[in-house]
Backbone atoms as SQL, in Angstrom:
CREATE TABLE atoms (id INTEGER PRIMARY KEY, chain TEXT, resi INTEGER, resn TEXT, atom TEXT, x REAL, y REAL, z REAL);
INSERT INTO atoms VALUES
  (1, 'A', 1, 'UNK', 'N', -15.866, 17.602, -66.787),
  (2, 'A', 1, 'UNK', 'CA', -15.749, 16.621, -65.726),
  (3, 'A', 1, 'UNK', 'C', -16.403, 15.313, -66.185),
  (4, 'A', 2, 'UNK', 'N', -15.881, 14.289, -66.206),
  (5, 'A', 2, 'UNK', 'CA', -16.227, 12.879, -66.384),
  (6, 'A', 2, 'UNK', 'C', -16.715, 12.187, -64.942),
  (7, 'A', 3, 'UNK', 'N', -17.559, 10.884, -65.338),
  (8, 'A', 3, 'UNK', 'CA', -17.781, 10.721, -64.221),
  (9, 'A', 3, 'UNK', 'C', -16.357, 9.382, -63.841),
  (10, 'A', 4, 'UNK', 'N', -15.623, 9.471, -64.356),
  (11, 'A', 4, 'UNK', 'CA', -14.435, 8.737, -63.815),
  (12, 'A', 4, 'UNK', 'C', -13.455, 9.601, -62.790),
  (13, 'A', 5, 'UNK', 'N', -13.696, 11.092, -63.336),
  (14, 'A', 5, 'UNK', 'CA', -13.146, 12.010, -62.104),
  (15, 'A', 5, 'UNK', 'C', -13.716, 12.370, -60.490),
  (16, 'A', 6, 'UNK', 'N', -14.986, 12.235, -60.822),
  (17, 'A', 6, 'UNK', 'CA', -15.770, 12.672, -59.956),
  (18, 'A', 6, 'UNK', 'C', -16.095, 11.342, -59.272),
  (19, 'A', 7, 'UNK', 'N', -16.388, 10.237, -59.542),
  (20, 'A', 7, 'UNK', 'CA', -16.823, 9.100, -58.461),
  (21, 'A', 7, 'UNK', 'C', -15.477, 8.706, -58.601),
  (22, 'A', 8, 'UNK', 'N', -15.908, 7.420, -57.184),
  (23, 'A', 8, 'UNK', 'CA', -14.707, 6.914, -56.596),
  (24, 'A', 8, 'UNK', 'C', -15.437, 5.754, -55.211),
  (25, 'A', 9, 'UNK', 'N', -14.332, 4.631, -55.536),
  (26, 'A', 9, 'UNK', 'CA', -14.625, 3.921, -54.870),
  (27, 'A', 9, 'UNK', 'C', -15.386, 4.383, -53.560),
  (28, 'A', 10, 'UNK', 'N', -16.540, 3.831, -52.429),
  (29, 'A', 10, 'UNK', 'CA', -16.318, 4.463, -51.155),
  (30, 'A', 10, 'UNK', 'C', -15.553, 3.645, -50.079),
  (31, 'A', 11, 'UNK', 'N', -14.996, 4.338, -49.455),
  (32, 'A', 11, 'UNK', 'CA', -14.432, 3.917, -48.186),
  (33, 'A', 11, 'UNK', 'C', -12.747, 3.206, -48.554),
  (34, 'A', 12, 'UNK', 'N', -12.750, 3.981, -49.776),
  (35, 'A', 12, 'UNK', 'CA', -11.211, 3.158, -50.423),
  (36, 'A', 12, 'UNK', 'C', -11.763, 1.441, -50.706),
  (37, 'A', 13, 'UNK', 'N', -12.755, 1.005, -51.007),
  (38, 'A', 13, 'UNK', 'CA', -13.462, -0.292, -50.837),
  (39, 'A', 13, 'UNK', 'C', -13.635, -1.089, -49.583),
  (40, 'A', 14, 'UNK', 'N', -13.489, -0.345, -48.713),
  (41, 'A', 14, 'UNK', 'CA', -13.547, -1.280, -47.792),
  (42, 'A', 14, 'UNK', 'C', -14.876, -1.595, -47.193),
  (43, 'A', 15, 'UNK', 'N', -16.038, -1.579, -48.049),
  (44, 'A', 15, 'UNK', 'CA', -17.295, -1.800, -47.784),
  (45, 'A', 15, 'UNK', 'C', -17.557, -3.108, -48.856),
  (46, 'A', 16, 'UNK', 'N', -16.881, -3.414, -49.287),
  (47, 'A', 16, 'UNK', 'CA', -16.998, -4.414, -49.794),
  (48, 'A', 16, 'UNK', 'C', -17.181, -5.983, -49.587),
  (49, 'A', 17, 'UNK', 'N', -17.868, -6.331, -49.075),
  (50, 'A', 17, 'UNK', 'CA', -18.169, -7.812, -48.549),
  (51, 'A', 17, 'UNK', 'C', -18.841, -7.222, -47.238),
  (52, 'A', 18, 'UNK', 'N', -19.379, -6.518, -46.848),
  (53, 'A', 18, 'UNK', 'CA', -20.082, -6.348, -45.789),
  (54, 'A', 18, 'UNK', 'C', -21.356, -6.342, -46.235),
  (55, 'A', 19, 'UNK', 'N', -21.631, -6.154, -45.405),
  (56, 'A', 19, 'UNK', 'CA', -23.928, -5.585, -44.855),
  (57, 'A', 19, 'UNK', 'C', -24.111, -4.724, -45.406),
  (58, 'A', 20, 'UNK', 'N', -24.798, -4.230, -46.266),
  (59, 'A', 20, 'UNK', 'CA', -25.813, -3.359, -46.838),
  (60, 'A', 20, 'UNK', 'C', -26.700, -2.906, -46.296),
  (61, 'A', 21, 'UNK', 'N', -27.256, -1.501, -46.357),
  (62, 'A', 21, 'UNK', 'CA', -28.846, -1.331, -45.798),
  (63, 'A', 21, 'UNK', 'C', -30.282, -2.278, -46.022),
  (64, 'A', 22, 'UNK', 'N', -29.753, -3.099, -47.143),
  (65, 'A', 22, 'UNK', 'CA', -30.831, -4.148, -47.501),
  (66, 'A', 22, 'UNK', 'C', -30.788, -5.765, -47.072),
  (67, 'A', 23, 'UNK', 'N', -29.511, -5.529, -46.313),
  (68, 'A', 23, 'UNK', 'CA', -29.448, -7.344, -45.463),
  (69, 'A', 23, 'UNK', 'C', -28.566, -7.792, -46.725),
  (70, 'A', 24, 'UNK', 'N', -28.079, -7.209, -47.602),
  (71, 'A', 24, 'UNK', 'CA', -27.172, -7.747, -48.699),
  (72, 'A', 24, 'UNK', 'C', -25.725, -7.230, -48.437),
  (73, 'A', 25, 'UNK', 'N', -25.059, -8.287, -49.118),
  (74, 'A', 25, 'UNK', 'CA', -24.068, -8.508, -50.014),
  (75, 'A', 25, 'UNK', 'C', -23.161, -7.058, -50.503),
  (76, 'A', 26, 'UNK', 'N', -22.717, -6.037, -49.903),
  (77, 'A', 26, 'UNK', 'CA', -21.861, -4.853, -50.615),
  (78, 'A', 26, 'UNK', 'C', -21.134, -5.457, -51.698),
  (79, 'A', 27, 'UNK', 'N', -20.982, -5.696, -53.265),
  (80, 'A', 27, 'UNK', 'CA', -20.725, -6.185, -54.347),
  (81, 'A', 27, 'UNK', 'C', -20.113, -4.554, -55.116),
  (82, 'A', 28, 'UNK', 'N', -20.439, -3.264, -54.639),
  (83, 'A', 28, 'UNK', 'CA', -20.258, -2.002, -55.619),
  (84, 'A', 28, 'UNK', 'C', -20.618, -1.389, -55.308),
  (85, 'A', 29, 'UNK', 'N', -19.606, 0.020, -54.647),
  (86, 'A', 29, 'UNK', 'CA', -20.623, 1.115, -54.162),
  (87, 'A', 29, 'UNK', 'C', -19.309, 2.591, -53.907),
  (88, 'A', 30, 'UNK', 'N', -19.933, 3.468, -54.297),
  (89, 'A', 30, 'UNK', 'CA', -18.928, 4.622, -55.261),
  (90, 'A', 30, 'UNK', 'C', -19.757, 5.839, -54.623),
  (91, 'A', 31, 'UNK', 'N', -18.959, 6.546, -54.738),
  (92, 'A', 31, 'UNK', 'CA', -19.237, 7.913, -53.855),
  (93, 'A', 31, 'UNK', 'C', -18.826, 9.348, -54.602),
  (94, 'A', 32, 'UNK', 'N', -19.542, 10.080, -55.196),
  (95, 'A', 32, 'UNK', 'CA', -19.223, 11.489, -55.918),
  (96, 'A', 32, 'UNK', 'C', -18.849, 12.258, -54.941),
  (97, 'A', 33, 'UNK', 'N', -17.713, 13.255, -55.313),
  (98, 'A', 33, 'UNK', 'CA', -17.233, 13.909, -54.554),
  (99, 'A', 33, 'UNK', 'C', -17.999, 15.136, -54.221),
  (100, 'A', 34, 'UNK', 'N', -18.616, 15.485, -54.662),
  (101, 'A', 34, 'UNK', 'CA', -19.978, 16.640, -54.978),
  (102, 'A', 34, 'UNK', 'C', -20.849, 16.023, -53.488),
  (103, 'A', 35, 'UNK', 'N', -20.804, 14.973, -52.832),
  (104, 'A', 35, 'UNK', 'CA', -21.937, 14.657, -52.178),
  (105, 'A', 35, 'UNK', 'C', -22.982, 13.740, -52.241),
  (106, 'A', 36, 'UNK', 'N', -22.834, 12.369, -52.772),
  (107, 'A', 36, 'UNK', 'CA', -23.601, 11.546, -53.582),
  (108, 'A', 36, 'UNK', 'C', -23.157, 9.664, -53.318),
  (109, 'A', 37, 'UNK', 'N', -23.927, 9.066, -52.785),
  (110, 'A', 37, 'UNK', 'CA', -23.217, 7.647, -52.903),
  (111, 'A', 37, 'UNK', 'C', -24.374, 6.299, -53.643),
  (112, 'A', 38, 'UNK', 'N', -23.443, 5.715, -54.206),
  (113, 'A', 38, 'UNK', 'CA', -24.406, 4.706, -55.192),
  (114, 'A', 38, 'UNK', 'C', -23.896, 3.454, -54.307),
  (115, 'A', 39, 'UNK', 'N', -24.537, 2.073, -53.993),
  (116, 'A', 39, 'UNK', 'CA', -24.357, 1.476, -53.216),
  (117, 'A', 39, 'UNK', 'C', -24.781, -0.374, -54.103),
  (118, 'A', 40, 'UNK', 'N', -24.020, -1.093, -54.523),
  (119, 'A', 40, 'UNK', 'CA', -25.228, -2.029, -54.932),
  (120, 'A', 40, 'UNK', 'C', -25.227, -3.601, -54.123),
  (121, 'A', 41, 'UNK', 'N', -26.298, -4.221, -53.825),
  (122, 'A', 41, 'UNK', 'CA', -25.974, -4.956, -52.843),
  (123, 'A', 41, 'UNK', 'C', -26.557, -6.499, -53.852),
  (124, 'A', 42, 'UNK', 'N', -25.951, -7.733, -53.394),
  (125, 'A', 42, 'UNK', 'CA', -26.167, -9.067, -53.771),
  (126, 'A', 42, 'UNK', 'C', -27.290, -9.803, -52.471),
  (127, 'A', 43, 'UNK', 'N', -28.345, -10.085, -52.846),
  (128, 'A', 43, 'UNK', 'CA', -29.326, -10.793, -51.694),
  (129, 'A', 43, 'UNK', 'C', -29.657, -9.925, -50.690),
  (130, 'A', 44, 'UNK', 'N', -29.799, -10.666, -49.569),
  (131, 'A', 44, 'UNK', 'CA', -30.728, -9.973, -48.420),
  (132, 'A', 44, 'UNK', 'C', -32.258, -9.901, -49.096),
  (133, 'A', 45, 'UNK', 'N', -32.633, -8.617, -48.976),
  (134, 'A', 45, 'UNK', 'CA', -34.193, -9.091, -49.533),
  (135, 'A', 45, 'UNK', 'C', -34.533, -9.315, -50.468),
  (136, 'A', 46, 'UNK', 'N', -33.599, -8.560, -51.384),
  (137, 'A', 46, 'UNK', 'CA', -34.429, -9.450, -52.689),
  (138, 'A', 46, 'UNK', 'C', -32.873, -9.791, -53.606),
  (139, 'A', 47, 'UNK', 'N', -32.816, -10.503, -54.851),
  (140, 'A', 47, 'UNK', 'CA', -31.728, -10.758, -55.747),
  (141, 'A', 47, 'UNK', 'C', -30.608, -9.564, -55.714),
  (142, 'A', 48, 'UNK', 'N', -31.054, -8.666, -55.740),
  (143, 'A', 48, 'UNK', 'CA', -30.207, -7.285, -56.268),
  (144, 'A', 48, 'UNK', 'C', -30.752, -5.689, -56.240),
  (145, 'A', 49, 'UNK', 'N', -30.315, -5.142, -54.982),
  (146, 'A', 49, 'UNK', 'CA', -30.624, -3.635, -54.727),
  (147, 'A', 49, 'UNK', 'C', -29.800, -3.194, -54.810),
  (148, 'A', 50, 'UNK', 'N', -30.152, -1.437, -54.938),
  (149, 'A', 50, 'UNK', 'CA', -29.643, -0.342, -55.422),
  (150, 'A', 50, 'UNK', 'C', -30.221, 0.497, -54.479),
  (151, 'A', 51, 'UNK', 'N', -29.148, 1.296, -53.656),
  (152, 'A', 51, 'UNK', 'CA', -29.193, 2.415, -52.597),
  (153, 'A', 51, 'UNK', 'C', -28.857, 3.733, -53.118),
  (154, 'A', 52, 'UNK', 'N', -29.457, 4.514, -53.430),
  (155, 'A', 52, 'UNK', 'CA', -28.640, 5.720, -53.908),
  (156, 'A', 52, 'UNK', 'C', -29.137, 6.959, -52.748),
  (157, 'A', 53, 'UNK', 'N', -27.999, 7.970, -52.906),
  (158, 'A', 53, 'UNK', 'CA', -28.891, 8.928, -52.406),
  (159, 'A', 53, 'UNK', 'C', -27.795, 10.273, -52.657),
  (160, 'A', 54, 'UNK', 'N', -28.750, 11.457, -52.252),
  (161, 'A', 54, 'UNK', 'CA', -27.430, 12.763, -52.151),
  (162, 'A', 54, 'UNK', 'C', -27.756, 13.118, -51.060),
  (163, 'A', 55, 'UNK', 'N', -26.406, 13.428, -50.243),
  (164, 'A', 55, 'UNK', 'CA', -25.924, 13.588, -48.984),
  (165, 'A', 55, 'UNK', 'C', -26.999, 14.682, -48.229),
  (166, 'A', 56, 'UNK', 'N', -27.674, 14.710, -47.503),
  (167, 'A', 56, 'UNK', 'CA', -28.887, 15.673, -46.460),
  (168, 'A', 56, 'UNK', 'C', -30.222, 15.782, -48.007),
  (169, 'A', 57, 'UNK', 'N', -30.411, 15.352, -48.863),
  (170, 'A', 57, 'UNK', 'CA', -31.339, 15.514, -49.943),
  (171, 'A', 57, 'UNK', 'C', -32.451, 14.454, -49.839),
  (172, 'A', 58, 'UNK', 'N', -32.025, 12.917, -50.161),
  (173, 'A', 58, 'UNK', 'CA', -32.503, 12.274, -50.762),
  (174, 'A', 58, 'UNK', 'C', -32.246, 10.982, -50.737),
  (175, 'A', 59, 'UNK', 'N', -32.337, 10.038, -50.320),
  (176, 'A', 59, 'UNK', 'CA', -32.050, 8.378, -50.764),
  (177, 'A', 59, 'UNK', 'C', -33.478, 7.467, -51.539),
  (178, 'A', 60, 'UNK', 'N', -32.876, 6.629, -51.913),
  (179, 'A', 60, 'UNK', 'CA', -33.782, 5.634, -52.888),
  (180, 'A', 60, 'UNK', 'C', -33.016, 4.087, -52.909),
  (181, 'A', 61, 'UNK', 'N', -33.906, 3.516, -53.184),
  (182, 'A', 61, 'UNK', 'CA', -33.258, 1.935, -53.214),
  (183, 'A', 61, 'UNK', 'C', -34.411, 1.562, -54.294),
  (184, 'A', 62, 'UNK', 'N', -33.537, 0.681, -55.099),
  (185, 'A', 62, 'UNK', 'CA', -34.456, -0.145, -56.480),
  (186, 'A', 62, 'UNK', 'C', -33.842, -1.309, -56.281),
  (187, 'A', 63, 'UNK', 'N', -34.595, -2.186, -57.154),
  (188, 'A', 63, 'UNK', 'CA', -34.418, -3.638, -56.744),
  (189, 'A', 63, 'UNK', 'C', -34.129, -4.189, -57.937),
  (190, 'A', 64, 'UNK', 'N', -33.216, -5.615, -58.075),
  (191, 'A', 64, 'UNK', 'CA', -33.456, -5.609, -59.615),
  (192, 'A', 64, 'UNK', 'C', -33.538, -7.177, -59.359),
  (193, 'A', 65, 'UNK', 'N', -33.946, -7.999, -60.355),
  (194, 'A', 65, 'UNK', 'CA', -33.596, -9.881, -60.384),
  (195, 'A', 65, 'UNK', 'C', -32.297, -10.109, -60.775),
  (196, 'A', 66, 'UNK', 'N', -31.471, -9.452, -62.142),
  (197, 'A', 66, 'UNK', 'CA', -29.968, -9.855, -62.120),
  (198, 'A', 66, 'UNK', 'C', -28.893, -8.785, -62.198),
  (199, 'A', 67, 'UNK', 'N', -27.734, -9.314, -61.950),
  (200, 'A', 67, 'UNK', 'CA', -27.130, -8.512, -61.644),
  (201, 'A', 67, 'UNK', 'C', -26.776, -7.598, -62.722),
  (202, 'A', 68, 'UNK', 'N', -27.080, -8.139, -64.381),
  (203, 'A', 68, 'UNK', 'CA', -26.915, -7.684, -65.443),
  (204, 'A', 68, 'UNK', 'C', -27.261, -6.443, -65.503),
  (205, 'A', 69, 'UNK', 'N', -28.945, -6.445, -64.789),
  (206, 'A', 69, 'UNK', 'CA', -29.617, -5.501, -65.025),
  (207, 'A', 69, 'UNK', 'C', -29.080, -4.213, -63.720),
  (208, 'A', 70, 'UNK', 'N', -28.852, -4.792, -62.582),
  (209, 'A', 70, 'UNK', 'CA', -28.694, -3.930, -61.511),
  (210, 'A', 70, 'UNK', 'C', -27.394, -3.578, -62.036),
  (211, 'A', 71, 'UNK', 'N', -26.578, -3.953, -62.564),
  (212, 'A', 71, 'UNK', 'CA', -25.263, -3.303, -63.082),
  (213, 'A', 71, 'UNK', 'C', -25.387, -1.850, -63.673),
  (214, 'A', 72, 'UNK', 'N', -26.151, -2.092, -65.065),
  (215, 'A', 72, 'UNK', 'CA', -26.419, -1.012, -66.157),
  (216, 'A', 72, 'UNK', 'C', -27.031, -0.045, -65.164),
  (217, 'A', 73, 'UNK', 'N', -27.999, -0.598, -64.227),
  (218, 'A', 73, 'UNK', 'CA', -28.751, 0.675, -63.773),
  (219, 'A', 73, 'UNK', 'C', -27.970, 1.094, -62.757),
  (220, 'A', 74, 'UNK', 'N', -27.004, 0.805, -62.410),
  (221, 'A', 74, 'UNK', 'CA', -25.986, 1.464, -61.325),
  (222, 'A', 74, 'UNK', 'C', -25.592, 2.854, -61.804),
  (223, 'A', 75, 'UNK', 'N', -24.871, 2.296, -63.780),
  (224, 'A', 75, 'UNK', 'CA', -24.109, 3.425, -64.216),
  (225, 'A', 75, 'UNK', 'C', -25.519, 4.086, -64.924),
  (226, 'A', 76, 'UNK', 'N', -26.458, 4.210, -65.076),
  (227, 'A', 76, 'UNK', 'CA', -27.628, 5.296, -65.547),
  (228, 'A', 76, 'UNK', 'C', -28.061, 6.002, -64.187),
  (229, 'A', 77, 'UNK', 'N', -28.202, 5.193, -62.733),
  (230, 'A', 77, 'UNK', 'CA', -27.795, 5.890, -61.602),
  (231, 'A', 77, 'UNK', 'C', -27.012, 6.661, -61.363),
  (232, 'A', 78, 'UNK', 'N', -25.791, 6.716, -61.244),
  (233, 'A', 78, 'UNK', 'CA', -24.747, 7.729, -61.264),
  (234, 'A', 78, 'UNK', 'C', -24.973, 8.948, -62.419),
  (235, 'A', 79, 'UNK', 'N', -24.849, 8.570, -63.552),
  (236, 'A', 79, 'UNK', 'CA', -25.158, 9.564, -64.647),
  (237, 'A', 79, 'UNK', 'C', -26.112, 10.794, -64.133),
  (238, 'A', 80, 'UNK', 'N', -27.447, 10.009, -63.580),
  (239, 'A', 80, 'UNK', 'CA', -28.422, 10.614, -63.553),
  (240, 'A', 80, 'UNK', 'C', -28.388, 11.376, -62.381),
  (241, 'A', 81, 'UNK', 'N', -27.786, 11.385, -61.332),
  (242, 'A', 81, 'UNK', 'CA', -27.220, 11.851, -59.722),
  (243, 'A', 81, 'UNK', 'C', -26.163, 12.871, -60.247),
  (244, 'A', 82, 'UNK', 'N', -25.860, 12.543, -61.305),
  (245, 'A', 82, 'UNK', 'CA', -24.191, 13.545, -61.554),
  (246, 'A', 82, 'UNK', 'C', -25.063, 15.015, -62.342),
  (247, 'A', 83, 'UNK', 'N', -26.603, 14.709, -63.011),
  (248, 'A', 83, 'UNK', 'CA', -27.072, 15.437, -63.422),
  (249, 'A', 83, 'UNK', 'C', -27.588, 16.563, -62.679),
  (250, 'A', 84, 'UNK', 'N', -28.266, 15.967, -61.337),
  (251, 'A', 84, 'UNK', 'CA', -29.116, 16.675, -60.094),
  (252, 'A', 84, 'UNK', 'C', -27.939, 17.300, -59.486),
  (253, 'A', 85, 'UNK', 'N', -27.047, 16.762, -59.217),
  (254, 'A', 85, 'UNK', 'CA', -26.066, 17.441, -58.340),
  (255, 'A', 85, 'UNK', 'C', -25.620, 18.993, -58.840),
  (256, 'A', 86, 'UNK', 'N', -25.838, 18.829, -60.352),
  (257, 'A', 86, 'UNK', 'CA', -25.380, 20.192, -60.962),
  (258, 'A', 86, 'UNK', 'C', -26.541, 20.976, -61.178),
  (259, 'A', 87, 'UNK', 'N', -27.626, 20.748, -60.637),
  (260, 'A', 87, 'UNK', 'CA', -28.785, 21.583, -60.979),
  (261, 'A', 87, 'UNK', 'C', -28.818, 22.398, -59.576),
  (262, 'A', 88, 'UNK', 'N', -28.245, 21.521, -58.389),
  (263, 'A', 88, 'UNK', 'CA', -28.492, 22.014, -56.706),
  (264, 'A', 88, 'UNK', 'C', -27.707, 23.562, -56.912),
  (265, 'A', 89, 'UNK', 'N', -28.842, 24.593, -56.118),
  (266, 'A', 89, 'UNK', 'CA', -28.208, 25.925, -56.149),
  (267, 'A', 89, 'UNK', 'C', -27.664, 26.279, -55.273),
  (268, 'A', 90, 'UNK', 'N', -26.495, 26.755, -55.402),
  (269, 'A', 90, 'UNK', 'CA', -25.517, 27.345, -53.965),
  (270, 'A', 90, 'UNK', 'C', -26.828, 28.000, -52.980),
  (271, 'A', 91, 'UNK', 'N', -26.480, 28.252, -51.694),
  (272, 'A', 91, 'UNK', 'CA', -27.028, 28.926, -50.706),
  (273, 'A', 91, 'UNK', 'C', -27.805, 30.525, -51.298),
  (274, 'A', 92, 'UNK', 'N', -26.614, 31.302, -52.005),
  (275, 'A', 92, 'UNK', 'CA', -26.963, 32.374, -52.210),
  (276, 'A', 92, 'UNK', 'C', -27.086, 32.819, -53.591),
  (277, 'A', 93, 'UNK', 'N', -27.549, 31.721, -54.054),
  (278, 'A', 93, 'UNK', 'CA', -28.257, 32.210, -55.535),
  (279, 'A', 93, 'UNK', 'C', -29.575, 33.078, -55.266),
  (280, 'A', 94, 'UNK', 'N', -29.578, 33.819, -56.284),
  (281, 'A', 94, 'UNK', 'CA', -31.216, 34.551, -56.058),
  (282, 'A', 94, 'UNK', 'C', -32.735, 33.587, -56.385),
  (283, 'A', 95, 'UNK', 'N', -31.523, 32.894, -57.708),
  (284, 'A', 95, 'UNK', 'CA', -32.923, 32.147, -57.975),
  (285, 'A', 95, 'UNK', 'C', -33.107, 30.545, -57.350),
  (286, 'A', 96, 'UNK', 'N', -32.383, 30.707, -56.386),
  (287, 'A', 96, 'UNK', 'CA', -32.534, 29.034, -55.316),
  (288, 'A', 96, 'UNK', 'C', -34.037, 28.276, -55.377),
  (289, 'A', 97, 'UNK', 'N', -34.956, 29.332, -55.044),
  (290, 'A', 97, 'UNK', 'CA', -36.281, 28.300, -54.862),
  (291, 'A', 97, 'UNK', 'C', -36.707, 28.125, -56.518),
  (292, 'A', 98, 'UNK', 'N', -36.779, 28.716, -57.471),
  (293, 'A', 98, 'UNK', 'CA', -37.156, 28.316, -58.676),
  (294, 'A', 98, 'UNK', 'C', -35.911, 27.306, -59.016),
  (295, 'A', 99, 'UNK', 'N', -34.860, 27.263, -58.779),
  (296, 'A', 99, 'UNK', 'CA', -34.048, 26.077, -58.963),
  (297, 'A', 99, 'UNK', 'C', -34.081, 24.824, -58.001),
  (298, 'A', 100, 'UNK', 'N', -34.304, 25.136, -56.975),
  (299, 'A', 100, 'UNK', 'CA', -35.090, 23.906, -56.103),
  (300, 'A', 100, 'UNK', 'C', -35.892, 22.864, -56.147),
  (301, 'A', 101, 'UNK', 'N', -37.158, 24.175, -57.033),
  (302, 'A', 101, 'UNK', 'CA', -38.402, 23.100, -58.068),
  (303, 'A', 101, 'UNK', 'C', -37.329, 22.430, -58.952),
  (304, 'A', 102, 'UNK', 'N', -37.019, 22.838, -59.703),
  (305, 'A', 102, 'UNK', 'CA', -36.216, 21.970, -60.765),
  (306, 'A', 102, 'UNK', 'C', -35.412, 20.871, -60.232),
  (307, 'A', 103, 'UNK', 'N', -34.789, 20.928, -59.007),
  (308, 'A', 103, 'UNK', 'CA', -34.343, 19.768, -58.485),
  (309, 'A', 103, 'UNK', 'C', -35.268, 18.560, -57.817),
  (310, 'A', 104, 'UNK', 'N', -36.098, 19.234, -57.360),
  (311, 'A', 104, 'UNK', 'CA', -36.874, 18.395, -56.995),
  (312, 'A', 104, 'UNK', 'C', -37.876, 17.310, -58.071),
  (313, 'A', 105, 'UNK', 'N', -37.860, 18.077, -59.206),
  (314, 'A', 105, 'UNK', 'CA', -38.452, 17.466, -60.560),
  (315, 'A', 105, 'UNK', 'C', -37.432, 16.244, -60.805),
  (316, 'A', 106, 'UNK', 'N', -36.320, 16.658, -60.883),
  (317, 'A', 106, 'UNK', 'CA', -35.259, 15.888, -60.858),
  (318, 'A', 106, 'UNK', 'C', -34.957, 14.441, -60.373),
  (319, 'A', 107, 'UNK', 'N', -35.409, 15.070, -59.102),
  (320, 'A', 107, 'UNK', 'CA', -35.179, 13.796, -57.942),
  (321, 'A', 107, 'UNK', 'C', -36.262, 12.458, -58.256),
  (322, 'A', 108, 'UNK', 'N', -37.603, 13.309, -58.579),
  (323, 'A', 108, 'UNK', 'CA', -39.373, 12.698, -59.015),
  (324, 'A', 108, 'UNK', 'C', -38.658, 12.228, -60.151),
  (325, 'A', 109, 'UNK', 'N', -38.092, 12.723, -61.059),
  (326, 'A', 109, 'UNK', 'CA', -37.957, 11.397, -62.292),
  (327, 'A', 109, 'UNK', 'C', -37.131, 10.393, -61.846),
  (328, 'A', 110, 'UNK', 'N', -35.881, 10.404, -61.472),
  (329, 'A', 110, 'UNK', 'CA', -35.468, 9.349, -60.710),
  (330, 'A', 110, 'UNK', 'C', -35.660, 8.130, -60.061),
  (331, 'A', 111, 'UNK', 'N', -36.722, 9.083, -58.882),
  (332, 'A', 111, 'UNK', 'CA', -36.892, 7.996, -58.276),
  (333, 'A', 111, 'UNK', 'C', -38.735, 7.226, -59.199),
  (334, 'A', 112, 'UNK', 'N', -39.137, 7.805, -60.496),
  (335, 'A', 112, 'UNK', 'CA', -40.083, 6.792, -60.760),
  (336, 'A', 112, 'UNK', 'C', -39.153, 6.270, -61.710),
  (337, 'A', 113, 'UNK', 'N', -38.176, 6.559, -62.348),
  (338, 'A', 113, 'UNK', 'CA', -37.370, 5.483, -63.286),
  (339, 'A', 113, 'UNK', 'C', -36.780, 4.180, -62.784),
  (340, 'A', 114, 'UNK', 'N', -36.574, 4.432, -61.661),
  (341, 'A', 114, 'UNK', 'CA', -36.443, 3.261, -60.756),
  (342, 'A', 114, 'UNK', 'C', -36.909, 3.107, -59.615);
């Protein structure tokens, strides 16, 4: 699976030129089918945020000064979301809570990488 299969515009784009959770600019924002949406916004509070999150798990927002930079870290965002998503253990795995920790390790590098 690539991540050209698995993400996808959200809302067919139609979030595009609207409001953001950050008072910004919707400029890019893509949705894994697994459960996952990357969001990137122009202004509002600061130059350039980044909303990520997985669906009932987790959200995060990073901030960046250009868009150069909030770009690249969009697609090391996704990458890195496409990683956690495959670590999450079905309901009835045996070993769910020792794979849980591991997701949750997951999530902690994440969100201090950005």
């Amino acid at each position: 699976m690539t991540q050209t299969e698995t993400w996808r515009q959200f809302n067919k784009g139609e979030s595009i030129g609207e409001r953001g959770s950050e008072s910004g600019i919707i400029i890019r924002e893509e949705e894994h089918d697994d459960g996952a949406r990357v969001t990137l916004e122009r202004g509002g509070y600061n130059p350039f945020s980044i909303t990520c999150g997985i669906y009932g798990l987790m959200v995060h927002t990073a901030f960046f000064s250009s868009e150069n930079d909030a770009q690249k870290a969009f697609e090391q965002m996704k990458a890195e979301i496409e990683n956690i998503l495959r670590l999450i253990p079905l309901a009835d795995d045996s070993e769910a809570d020792a794979k849980s920790d591991v997701v949750s390790k997951a999530i902690a590098a994440l969100v201090s990488k950005f």
